[in-house]
RODO-2510 file (C-alpha; in nm, 4 decimals, decimal comma):
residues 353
     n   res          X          Y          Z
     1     x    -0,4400     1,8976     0,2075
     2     x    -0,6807     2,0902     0,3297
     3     x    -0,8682     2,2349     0,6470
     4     x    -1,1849     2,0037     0,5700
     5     x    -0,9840     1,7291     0,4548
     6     x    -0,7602     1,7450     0,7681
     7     x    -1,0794     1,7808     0,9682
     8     x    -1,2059     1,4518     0,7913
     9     x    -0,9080     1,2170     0,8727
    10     x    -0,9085     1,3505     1,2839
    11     x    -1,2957     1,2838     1,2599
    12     x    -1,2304     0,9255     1,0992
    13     x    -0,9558     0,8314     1,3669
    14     x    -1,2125     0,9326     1,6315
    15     x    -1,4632     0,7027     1,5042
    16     x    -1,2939     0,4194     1,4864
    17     x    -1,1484     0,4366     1,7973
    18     x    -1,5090     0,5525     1,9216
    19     x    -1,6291     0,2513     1,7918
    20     x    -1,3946     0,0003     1,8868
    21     x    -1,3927     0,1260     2,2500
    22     x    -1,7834     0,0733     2,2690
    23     x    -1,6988    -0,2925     2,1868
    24     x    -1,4285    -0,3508     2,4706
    25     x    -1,1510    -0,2927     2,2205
    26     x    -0,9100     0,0184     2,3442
    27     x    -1,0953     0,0384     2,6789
    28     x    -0,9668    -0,2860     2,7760
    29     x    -0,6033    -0,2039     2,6389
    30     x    -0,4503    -0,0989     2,9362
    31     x    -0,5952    -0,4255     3,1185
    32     x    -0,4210    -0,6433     2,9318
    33     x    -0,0997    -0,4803     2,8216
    34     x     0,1228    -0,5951     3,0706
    35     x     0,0731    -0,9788     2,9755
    36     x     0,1096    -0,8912     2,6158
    37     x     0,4514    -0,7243     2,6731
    38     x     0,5141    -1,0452     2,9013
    39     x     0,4868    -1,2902     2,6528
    40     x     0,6768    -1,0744     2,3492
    41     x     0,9567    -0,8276     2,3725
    42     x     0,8591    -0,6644     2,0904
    43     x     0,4490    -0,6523     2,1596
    44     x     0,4904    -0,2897     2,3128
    45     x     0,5397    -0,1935     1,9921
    46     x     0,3625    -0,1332     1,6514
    47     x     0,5195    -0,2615     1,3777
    48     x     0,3945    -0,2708     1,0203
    49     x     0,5975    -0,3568     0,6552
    50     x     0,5189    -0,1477     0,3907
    51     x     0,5905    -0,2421     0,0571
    52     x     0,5887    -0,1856    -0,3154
    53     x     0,4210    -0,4072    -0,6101
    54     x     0,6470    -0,6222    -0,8451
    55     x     0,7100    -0,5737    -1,1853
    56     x     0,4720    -0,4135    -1,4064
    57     x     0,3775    -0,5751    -1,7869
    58     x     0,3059    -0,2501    -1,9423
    59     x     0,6522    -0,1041    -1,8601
    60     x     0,7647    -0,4490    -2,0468
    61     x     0,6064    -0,4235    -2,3090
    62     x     0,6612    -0,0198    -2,3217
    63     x     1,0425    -0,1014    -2,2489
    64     x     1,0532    -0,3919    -2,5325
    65     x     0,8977    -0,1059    -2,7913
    66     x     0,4940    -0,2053    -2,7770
    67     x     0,2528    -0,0450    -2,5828
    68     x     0,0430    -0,2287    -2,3455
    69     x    -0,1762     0,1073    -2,2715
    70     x    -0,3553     0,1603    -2,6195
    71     x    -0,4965    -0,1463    -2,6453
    72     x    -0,6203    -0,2305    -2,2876
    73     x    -0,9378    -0,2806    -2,1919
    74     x    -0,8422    -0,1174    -1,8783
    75     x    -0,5734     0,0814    -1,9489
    76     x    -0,4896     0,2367    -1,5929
    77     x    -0,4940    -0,0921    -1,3842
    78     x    -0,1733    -0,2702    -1,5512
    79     x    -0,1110    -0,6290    -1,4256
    80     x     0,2577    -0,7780    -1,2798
    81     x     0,4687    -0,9620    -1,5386
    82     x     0,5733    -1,3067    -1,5120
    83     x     0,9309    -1,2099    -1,2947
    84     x     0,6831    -0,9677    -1,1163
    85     x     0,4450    -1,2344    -1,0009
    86     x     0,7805    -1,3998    -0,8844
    87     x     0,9503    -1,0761    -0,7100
    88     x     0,6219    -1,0958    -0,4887
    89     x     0,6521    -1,4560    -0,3820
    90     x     1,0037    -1,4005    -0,2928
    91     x     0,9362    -1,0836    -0,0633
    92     x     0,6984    -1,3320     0,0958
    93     x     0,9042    -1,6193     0,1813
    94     x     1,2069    -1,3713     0,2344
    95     x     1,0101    -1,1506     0,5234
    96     x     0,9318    -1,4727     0,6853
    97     x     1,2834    -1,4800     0,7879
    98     x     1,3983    -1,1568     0,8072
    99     x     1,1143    -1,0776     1,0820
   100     x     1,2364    -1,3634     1,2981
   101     x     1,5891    -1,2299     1,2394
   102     x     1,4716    -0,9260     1,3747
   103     x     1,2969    -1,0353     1,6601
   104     x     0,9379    -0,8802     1,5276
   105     x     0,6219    -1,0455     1,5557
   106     x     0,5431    -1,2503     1,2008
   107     x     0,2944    -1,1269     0,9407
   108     x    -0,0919    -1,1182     1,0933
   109     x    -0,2297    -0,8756     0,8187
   110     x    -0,2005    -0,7841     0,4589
   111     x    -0,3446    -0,4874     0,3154
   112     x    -0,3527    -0,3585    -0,0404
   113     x    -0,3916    -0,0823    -0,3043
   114     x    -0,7299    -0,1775    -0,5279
   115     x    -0,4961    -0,1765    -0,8258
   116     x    -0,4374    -0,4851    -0,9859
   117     x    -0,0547    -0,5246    -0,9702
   118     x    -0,0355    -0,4617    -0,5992
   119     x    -0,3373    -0,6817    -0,5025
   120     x    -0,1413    -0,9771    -0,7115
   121     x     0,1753    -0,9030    -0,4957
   122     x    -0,0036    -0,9046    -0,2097
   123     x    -0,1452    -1,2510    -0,3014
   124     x     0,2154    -1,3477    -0,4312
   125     x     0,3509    -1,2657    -0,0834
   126     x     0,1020    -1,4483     0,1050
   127     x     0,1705    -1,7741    -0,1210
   128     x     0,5007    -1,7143    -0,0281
   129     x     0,4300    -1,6497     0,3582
   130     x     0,2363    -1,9540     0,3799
   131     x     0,4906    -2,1933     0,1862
   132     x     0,7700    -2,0627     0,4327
   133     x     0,6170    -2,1329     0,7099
   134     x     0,5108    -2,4833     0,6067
   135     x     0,8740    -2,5544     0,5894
   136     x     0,9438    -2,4007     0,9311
   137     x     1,0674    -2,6383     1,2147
   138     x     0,9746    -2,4211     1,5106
   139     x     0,5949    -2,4979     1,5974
   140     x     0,5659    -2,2169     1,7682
   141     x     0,6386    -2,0307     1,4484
   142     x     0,2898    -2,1108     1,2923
   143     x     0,0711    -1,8147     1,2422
   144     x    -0,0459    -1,7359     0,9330
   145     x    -0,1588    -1,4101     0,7564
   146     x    -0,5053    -1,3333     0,7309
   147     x    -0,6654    -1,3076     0,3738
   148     x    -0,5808    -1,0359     0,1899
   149     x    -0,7905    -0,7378     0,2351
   150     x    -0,8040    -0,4255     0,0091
   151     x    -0,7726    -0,0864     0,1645
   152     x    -0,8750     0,1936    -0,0781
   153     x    -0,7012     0,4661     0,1122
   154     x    -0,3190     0,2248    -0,0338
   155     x    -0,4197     0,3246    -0,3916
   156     x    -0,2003     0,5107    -0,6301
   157     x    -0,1284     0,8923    -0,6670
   158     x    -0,3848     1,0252    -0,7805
   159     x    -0,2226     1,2978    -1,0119
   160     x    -0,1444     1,4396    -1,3248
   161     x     0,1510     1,1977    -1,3890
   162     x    -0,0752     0,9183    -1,3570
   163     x    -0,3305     1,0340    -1,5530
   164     x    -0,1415     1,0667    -1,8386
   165     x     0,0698     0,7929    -1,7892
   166     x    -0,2510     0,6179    -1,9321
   167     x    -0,5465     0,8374    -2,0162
   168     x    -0,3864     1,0553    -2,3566
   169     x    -0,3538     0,9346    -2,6968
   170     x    -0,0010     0,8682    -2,7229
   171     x     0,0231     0,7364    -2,3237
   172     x     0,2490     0,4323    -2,3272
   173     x     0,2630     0,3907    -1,9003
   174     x     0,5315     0,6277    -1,8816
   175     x     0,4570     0,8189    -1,5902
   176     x     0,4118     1,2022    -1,6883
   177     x     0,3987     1,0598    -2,0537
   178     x     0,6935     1,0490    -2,2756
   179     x     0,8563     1,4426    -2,2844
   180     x     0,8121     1,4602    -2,6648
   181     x     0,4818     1,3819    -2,6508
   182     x     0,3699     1,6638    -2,3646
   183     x     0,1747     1,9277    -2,4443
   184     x    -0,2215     2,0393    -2,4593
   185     x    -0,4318     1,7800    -2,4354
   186     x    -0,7062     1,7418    -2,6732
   187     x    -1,0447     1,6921    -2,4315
   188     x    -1,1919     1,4796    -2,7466
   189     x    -0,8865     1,2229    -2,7732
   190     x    -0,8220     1,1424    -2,4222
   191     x    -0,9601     0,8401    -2,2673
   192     x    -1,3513     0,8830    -2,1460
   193     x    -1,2612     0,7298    -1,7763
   194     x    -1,0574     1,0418    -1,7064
   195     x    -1,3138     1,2553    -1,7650
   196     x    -1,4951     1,1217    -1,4984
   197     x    -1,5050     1,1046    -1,0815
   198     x    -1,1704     0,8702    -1,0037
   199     x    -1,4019     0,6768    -0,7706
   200     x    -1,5902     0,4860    -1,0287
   201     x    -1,2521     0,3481    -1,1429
   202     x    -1,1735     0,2598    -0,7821
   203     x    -1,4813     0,1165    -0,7106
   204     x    -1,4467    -0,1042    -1,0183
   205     x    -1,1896    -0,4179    -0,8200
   206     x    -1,4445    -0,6124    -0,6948
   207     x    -1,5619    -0,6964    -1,0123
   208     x    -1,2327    -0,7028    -1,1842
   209     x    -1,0509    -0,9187    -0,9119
   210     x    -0,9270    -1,2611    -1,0710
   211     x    -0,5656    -1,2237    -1,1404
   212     x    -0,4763    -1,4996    -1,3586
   213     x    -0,5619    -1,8787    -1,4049
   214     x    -0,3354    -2,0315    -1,1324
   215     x    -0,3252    -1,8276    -0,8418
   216     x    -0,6441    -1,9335    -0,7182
   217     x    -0,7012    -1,5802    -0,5838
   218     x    -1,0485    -1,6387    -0,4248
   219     x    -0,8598    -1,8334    -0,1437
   220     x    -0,6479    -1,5690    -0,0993
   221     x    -0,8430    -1,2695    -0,0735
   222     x    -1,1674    -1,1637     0,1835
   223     x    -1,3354    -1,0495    -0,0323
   224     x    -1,6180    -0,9548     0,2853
   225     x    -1,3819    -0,7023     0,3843
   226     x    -1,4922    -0,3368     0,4518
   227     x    -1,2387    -0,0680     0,3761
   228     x    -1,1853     0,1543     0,6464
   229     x    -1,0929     0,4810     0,4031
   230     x    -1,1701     0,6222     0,0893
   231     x    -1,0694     0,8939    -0,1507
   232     x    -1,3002     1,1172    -0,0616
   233     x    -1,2400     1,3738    -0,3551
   234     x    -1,3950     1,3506    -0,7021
   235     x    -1,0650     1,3503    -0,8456
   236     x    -1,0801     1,4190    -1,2707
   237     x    -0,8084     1,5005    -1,5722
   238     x    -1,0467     1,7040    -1,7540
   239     x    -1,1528     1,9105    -1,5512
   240     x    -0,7791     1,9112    -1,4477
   241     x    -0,8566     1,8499    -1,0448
   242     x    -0,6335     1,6368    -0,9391
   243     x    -0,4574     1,5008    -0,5600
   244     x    -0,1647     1,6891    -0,4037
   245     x     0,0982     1,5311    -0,2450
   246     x    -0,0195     1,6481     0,1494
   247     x    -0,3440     1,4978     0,0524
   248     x    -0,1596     1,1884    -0,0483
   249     x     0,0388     1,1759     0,2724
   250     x    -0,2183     1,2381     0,4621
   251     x    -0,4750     0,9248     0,3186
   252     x    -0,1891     0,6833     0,3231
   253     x    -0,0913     0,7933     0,6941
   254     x    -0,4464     0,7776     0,7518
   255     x    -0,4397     0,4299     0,6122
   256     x    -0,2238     0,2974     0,8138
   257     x    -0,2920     0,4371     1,1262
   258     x    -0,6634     0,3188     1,0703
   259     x    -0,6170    -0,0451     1,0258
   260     x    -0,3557    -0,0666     1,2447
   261     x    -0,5620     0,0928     1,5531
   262     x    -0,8453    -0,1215     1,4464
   263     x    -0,5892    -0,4120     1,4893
   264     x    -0,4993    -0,2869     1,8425
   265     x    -0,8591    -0,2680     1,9763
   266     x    -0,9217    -0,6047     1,8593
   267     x    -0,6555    -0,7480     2,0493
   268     x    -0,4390    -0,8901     1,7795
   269     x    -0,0718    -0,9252     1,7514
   270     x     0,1942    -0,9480     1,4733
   271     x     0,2925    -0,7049     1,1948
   272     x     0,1204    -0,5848     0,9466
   273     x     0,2268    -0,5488     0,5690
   274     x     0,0810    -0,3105     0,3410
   275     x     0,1202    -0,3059    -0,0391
   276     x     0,1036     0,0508    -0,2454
   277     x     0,2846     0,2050    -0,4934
   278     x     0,6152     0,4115    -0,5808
   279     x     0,5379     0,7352    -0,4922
   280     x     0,2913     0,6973    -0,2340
   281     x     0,5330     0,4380     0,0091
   282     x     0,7953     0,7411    -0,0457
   283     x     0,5551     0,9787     0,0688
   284     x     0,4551     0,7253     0,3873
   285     x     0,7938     0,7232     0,4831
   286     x     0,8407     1,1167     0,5048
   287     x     0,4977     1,1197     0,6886
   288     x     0,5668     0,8269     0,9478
   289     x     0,9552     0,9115     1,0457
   290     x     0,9530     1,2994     1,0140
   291     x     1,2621     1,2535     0,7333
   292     x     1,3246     1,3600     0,3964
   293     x     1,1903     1,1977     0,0827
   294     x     1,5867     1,1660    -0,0134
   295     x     1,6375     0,9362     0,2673
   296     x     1,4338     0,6918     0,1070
   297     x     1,5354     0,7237    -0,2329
   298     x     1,3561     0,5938    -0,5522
   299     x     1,1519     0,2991    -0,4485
   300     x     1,2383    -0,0077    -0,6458
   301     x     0,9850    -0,3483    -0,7716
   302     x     0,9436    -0,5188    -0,4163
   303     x     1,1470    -0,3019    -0,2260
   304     x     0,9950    -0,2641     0,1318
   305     x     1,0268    -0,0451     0,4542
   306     x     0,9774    -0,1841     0,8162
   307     x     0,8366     0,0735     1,0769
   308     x     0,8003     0,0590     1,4245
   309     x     0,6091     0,2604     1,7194
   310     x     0,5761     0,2656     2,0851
   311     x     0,2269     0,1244     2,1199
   312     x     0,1570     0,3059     2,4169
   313     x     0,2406     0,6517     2,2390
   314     x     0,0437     0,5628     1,9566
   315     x    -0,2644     0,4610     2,1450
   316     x    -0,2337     0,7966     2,3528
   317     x    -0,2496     1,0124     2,0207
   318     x    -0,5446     0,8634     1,9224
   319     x    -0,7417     0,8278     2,2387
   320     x    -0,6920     1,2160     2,2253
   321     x    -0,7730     1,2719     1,8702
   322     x    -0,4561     1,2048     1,6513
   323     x    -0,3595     1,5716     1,6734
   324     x    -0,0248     1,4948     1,8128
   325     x     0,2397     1,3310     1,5796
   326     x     0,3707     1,0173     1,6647
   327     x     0,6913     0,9351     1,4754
   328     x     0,8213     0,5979     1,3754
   329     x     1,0912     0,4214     1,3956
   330     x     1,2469     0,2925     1,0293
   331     x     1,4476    -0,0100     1,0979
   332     x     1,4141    -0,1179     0,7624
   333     x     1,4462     0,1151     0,4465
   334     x     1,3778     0,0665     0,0868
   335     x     1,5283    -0,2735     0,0900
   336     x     1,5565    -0,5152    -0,2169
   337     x     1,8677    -0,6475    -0,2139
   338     x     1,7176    -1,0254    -0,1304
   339     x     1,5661    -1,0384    -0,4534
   340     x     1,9477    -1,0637    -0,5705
   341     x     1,8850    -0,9054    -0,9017
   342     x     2,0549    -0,6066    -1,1025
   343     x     1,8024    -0,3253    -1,0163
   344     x     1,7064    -0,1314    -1,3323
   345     x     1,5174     0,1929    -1,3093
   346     x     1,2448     0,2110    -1,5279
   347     x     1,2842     0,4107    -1,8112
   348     x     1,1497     0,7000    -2,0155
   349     x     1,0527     0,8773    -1,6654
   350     x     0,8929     1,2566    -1,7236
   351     x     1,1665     1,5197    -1,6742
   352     x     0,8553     1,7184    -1,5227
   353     x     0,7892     1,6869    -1,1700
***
């Protein structure tokens, strides 16, 4: 990433917290911090869930010898299949449990890539989160998530592997596209959308939002909800100008730490869950604990990370302009294993990094 960019995300933190302090939100942190920590061992911290979307359809139809791409109205914005919409109800209902058997706050928030797969996981998982807790004894054990909100800065790599895993003439999803089909691009036969600034394709959710007849998504989502970052770069395949992976660490960190300072300076409790992709939740972890991308590993459908911070630390770095780093604590890491399912790797992955 660079200079400017960097320059960008300090100046965003700054505003935000600008902002919410001229509203009584961070000034009045201090104040009340000792009867938060008081009521909650865990409220000196920050703790936020990041997962991955479920299963994609075009990778099962890809895998089952179709090709979901070619004849998609909207080739780069793949839904979840069936067992995906069901991987996200179970992360749901499972994280329910597993936060009380950690002794973390329940779900408050969920936040989510624009893409279509994650925002139906993220509606999955809510379903899920609010069915759980309807069967829960403990009446003190009652809070439920707010609506789903979309957070632009969640959204997919924005790189040459994704482009072509949809925007070339023989793109079947693969991501890099198929090795025997790599090679020069002809600018006439791929895919008019990549030609152009990524952000009209981003911009395009609100309008493309329903995800299927009976999840009654409109319930689900707030759909009055501002993002608080963008991609700010006019990202294209032709001409080949496409994101790096700092800048991608960088607008997911900045994600994060955004809504989650917003959620401090309003004087809110519980975790958070956010919903992105394979690559970029990788690439969150490195930037959030300081640790190699190995230490993750390959992120599976579902899988999910749990991250903690002192709260105190991380309100510090921001009050004086995010240009310390403030690492996290991983308690979880690339977990899955509750969806008690053989996990298969997707296939047909691009040799070419």
């Amino acid at each position: 990433m660079n200079a400017d960019n960097n320059s960008n995300t300090d100046k965003t933190i700054d505003d935000t917290i600008e902002t919410t302090s001229l509203t009584g939100g961070l000034q009045g942190q201090a104040e009340c911090e000792q009867t938060r920590r008081s009521s909650s061992s865990s409220s000196s911290f920050v703790t936020i869930v990041v997962a991955r979307h479920g299963e994609r359809q075009d990778y099962v139809v890809r895998d089952s010898g179709g090709n979901w791409v070619q004849s998609a109205p909207r080739p780069w914005d793949p839904p979840l299949s069936e067992h995906g919409l069901e991987q996200g109800y179970k992360l749901g209902t499972h994280l329910v449990g597993e936060l009380k058997r950690l002794d973390l706050p329940p779900i408050a928030g969920i936040y989510t890539s624009p893409l279509l797969r994650c925002r139906q996981t993220a509606v999955q998982a809510r379903k899920g989160i609010l069915d759980a807790l309807s069967r829960n004894d403990d009446k003190h054990d009652k809070q439920q998530p707010q609506k789903v909100r979309v957070e632009m800065g969640l959204v997919e790599s924005i790189n040459d592997s994704w482009y072509r895993s949809w925007a070339c003439k023989k793109s079947d999803g693969t991501w890099g596209l198929r090795q025997a089909f790599r090679g020069p691009e002809d600018v006439a036969t791929l895919h008019p959308r990549a030609l152009e600034p990524v952000q009209g394709i981003l911009s395009e959710w609100s309008s493309h939002w329903i995800l299927s007849s009976d999840t009654n998504s409109e319930n689900h989502f707030d759909l009055n909800y501002e993002s608080l970052t963008k991609v700010e770069e006019p990202y294209t395949f032709h001409p080949h100008f496409v994101e790096s992976d700092d800048s991608q660490r960088a607008r997911m960190r900045q994600a994060v730490t955004l809504v989650a300072a917003k959620h401090e300076a309003d004087h809110k409790d519980g975790t958070l869950l956010f919903f992105s992709h394979g690559a970029p939740v990788t690439h969150l972890f490195e930037s959030l604990t300081g640790r190699l991308r190995k230490d993750h590993g390959t992120s599976s459908y579902c899988c999910y990370s749990i991250y903690r911070v002192d709260k105190d630390a991380f309100l510090k770095t921001l009050k004086e302009g995010g240009n310390d780093i403030v690492y996290w604590e991983a308690l979880q890491i690339n977990q899955a294993e509750y969806l008690h399912e053989k996990i298969v790797r997707e296939e047909h992955i691009s040799t070419q990094s």
